[in-house]
C-alpha atoms as a printed R data frame, in Angstrom:
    type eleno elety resid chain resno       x       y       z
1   ATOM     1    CA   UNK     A     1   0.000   0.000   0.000
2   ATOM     2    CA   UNK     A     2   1.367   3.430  -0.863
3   ATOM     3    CA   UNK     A     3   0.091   6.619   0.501
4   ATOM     4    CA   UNK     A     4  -1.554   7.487  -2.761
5   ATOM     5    CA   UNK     A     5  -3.164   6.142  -6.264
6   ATOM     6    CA   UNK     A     6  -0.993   8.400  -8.003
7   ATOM     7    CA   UNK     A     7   2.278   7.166  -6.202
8   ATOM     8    CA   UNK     A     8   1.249   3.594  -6.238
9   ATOM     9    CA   UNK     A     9   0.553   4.116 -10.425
10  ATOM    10    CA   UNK     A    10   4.379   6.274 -11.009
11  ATOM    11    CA   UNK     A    11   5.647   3.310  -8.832
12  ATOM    12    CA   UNK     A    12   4.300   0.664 -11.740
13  ATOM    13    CA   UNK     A    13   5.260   2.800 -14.535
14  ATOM    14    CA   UNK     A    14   9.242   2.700 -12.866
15  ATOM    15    CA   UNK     A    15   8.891  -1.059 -13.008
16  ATOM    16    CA   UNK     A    16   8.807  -1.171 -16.766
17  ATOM    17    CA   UNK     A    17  12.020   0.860 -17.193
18  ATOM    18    CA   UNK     A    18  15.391  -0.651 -18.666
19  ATOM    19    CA   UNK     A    19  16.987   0.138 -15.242
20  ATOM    20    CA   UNK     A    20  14.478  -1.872 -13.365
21  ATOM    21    CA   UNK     A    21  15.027  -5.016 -15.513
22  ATOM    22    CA   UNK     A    22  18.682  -4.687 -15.102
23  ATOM    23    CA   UNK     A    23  18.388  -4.124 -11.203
24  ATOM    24    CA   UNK     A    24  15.464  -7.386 -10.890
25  ATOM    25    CA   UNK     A    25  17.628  -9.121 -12.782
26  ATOM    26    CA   UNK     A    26  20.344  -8.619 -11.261
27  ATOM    27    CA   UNK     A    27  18.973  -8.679  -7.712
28  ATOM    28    CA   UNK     A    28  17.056 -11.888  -8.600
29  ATOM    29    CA   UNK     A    29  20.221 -13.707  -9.789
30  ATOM    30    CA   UNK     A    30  22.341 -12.590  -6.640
31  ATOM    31    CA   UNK     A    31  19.401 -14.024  -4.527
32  ATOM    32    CA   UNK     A    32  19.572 -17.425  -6.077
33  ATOM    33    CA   UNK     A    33  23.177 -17.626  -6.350
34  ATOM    34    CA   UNK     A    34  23.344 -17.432 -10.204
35  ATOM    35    CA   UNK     A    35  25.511 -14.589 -11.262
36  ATOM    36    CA   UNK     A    36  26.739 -14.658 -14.660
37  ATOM    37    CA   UNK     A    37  26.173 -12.927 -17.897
38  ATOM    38    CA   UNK     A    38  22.686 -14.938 -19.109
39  ATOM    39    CA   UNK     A    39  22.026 -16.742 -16.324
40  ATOM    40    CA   UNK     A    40  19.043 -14.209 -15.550
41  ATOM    41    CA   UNK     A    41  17.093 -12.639 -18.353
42  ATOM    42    CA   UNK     A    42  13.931 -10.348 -17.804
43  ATOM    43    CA   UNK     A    43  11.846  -8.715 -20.374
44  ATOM    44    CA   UNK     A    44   8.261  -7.060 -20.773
45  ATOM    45    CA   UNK     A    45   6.419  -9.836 -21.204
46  ATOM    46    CA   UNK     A    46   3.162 -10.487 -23.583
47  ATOM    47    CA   UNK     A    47   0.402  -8.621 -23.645
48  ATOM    48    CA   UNK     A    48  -2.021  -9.012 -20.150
49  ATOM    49    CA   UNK     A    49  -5.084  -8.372 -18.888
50  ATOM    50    CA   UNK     A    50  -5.908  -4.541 -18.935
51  ATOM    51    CA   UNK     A    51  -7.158  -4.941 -15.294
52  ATOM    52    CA   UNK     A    52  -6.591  -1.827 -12.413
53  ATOM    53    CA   UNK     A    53  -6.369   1.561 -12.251
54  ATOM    54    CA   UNK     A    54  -2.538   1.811 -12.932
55  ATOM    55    CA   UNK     A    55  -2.823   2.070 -16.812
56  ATOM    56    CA   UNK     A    56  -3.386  -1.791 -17.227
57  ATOM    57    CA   UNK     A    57  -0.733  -3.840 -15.265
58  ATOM    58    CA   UNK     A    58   2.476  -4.847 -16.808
59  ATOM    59    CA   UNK     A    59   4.243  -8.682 -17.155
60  ATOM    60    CA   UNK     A    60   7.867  -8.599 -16.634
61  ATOM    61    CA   UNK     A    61   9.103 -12.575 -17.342
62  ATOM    62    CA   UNK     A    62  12.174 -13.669 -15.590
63  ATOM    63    CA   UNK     A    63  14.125 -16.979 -17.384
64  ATOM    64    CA   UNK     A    64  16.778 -18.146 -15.043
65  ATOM    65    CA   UNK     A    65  19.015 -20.520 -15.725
66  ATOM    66    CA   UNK     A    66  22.304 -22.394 -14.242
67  ATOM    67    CA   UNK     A    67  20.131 -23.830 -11.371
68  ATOM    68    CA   UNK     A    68  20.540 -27.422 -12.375
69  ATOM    69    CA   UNK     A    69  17.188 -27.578 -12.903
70  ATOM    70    CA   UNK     A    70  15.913 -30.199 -16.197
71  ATOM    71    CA   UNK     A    71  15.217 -26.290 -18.087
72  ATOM    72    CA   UNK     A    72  15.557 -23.298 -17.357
73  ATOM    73    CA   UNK     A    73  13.195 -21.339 -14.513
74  ATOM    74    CA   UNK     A    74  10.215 -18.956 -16.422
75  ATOM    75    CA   UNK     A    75   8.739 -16.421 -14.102
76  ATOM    76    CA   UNK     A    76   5.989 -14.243 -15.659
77  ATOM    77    CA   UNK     A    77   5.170 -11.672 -13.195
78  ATOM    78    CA   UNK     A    78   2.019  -9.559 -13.118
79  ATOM    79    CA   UNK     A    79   2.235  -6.105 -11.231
80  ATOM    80    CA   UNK     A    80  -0.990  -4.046 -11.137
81  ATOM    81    CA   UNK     A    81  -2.317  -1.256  -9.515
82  ATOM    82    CA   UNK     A    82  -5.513  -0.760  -7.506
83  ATOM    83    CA   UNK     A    83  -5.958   2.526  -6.080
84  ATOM    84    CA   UNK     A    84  -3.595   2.915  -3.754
85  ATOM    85    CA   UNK     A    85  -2.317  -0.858  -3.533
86  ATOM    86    CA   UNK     A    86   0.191  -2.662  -5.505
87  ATOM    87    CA   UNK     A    87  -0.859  -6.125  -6.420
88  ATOM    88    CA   UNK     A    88   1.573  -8.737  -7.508
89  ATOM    89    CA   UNK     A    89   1.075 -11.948  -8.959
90  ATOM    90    CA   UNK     A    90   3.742 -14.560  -9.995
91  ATOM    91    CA   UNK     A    91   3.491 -17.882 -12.357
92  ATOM    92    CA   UNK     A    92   6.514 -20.268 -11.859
93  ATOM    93    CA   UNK     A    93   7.218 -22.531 -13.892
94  ATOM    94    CA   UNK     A    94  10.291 -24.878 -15.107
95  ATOM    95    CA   UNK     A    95  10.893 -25.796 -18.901
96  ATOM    96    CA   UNK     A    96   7.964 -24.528 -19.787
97  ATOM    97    CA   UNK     A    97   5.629 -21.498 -18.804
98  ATOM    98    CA   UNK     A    98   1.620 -21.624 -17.829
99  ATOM    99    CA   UNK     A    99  -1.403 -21.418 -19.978
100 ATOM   100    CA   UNK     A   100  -1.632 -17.725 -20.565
101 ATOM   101    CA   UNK     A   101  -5.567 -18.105 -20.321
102 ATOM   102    CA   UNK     A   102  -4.703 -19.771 -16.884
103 ATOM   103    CA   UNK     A   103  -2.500 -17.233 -15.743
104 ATOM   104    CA   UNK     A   104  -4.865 -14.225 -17.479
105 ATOM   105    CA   UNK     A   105  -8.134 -15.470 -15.774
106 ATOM   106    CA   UNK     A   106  -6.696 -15.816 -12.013
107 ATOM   107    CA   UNK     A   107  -5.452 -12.217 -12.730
108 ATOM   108    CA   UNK     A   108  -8.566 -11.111 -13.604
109 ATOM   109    CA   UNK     A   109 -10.474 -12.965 -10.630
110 ATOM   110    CA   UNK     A   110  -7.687 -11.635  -8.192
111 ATOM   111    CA   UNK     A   111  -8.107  -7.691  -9.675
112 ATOM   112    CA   UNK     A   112 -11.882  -8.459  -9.417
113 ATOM   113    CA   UNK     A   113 -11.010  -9.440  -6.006
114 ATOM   114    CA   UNK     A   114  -8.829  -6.378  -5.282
115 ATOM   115    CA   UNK     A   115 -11.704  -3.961  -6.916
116 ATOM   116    CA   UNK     A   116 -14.572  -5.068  -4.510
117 ATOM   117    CA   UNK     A   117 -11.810  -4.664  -1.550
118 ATOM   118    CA   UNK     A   118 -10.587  -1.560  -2.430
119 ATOM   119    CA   UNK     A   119 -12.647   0.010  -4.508
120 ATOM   120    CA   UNK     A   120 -11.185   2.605  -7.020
């Protein structure tokens, strides 16, 4: 929760910056021990849900690798606003991702969620 909607909103726009991939990135892969050039890769992910009141959400997916895991680690991460809150959502998967009709309906069930909550 952030003191405002319009804090909470600048706060998901920051997210979607080339900085803020390379510091997840590189945070993430520190945190699991992975550092290397390619181990970690994050990019703006596919199109999701337009749910919220911070301009629509955004997907960053994380692929880690070097884990000795069977494939690499996919982490599509939904971030979305709600008034003043911050709602995050995360879909792990290995050597494969989820169904993104899965992962878009629980979104939209857990912003519907968020929405009755919260309000706007």
């Amino acid at each position: 929760m952030l003191k405002s909607a319009t804090q909470a909103s600048n706060d998901l726009s920051a997210f979607a910056t080339s900085v803020a991939l390379t510091c997840l990135s590189n945070y993430l892969a520190a945190g699991l021990g992975v550092a290397g050039t390619g181990k970690v890769t994050a990019a703006t992910g596919p199109s999701i849900p337009r749910l919220g009141t911070g301009r629509g959400g955004l997907d960053l997916r994380f692929v880690v690798t070097g884990l000795g895991l069977s494939g690499p680690l996919v982490d599509d991460s939904y971030f979305y606003v709600q008034g003043r809150a911050e709602v995050y959502l995360s879909f792990l998967s290995i050597n494969t991702q989820f169904s993104k009709a899965w992962s878009d309906a629980i979104a939209t069930h857990v912003m519907a969620r968020a929405r009755s909550v919260l309000g706007s």
